[in-house]
C-alpha positions as CSV (number, residue, x, y, z in Angstrom):
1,X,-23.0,-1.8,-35.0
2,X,-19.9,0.0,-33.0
3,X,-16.4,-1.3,-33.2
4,X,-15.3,-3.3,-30.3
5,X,-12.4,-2.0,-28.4
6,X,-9.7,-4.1,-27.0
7,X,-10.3,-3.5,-24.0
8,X,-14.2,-4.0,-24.0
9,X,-13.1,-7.5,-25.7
10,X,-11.0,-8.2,-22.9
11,X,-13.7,-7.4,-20.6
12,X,-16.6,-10.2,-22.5
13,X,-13.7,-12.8,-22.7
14,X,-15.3,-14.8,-20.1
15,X,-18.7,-14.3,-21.2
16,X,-17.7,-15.3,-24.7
17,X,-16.2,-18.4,-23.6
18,X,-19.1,-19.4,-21.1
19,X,-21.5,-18.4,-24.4
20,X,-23.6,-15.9,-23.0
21,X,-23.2,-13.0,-25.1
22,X,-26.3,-11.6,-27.0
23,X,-25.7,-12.5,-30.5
24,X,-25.2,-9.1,-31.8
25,X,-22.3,-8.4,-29.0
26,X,-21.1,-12.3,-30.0
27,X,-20.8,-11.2,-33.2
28,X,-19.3,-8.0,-32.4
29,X,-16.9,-9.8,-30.5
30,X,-16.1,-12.2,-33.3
31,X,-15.2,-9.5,-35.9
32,X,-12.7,-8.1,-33.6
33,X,-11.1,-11.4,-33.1
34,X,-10.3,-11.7,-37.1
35,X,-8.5,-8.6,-37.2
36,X,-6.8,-8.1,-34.2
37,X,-3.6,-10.3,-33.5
38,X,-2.9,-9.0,-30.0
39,X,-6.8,-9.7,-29.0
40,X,-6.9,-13.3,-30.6
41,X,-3.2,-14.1,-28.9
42,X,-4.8,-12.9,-25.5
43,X,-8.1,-15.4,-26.2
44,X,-5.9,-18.3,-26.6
45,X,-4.0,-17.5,-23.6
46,X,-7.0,-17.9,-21.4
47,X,-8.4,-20.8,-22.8
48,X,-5.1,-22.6,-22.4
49,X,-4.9,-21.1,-18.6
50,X,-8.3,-22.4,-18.0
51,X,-7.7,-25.5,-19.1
52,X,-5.0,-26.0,-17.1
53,X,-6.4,-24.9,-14.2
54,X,-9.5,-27.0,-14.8
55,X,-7.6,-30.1,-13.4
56,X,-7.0,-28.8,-10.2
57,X,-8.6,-29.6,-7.0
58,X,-11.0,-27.0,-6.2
59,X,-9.9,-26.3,-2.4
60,X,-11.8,-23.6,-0.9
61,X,-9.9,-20.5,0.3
62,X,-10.1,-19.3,4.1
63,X,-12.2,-16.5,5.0
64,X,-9.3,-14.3,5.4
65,X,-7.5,-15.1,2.1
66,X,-10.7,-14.7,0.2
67,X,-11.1,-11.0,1.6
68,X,-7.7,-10.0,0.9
69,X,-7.4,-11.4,-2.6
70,X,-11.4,-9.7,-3.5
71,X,-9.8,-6.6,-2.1
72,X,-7.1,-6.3,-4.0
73,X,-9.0,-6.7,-7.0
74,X,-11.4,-4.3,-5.7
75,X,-8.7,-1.8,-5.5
76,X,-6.4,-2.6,-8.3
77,X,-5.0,0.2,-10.2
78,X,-7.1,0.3,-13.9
């Protein structure tokens, strides 16, 4: 079994929230959350973002707004 990065746990959060990690990467993903701080601070912050944002009204974006805001993650500095 490898050691799970952060950023390779940043990069499953969603999938590990939506369950759909293979067990083995689940696990993976669950043995790095019991001994990093910074990674299991970072979890809760999405799950309380999400659940804010779960209340909102789910108004569609314009065409326009939708292919500026995918192209600037497209092209986001990494």
């Amino acid at each position: 079994m490898n050691d799970l990065d952060c950023r390779r746990f940043v990069e499953l959060v969603t999938a590990f929230l939506e369950s759909a990690l293979a067990p083995e990467q689940e696990q993976e993903f669950v043995d790095h959350l019991a001994r990093c701080d910074g990674c299991d601070r970072y979890l809760d912050q999405i799950r309380q973002t999400t659940q804010a944002l779960d209340g909102l009204p789910g108004e569609a974006l314009s065409p326009e707004i939708r292919a500026t805001l995918l192209d600037a993650f497209r092209h986001r500095p990494r």
